[in-house]
C-alpha positions in Angstrom: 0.0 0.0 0.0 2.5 2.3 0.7 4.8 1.8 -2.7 1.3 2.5 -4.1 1.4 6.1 -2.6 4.9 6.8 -3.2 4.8 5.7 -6.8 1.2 7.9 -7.2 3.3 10.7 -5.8 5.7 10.2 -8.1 4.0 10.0 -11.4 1.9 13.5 -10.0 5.3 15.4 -9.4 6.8 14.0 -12.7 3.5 14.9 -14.2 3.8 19.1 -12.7 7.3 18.9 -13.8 6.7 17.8 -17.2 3.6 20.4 -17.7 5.9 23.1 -16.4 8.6 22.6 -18.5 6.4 22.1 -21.8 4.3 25.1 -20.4 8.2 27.4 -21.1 9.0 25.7 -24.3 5.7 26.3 -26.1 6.6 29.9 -25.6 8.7 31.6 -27.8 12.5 31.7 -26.8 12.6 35.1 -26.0 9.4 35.1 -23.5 10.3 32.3 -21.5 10.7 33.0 -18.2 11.1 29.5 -16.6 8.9 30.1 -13.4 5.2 30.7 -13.2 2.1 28.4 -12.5 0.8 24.7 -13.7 -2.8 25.4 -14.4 -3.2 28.5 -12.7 -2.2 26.7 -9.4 1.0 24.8 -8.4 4.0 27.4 -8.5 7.0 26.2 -10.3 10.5 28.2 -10.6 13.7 26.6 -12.9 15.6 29.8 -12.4 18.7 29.4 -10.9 18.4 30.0 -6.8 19.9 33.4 -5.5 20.6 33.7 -1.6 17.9 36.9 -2.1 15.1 34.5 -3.0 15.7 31.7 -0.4 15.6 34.1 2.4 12.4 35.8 1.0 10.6 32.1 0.4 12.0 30.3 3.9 12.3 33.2 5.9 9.7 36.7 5.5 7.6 38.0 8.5 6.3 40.1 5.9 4.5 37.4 3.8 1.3 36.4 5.7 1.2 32.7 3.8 2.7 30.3 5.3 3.3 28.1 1.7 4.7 30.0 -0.6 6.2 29.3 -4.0 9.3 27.0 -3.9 13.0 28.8 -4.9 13.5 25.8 -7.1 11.2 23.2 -8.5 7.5 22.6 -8.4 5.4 23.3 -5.4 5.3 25.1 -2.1 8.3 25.9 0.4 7.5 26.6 4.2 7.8 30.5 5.3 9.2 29.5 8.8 8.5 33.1 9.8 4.6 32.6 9.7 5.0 29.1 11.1 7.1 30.8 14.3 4.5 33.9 14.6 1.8 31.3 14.6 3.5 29.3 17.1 4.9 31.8 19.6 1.5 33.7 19.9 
């Protein structure tokens, strides 16, 4: 049962990724930006990471989500700021 979830999980992030990436190269060259959103929904970002954009995403008391977009990859990362506010009040 449980190879049965991880290989589900697996086909539906291989899935994102693949919709991502064809999502960029049905663009033309020149507009593709290689981050936006699968479907309107799940965030995906194939720029390379900068030290700028891993604070902002894992660490902004700013942001009131608590998910945000992920620095690199499909999904969400965890903005351990919000977590912490939540858990200290």
């Amino acid at each position: 049962m449980i190879k049965r979830g991880r290989r589900f999980w697996r086909v539906v992030s291989l899935g994102l990724i693949g919709a991502a990436v064809a999502t960029e190269m049905r663009k033309p060259e020149e507009e593709r930006e290689w981050h936006g959103y699968v479907g309107g929904i799940v965030p995906y970002d194939f720029r390379p990471p900068t030290v700028e954009r891993i604070k902002l995403a894992l660490w902004n008391p700013s942001d009131p989500r608590v998910f945000v977009p992920t620095v690199f990859g499909v999904g969400w990362a965890i903005n351990f700021a919000r977590v912490f506010a939540y858990v200290s009040s």
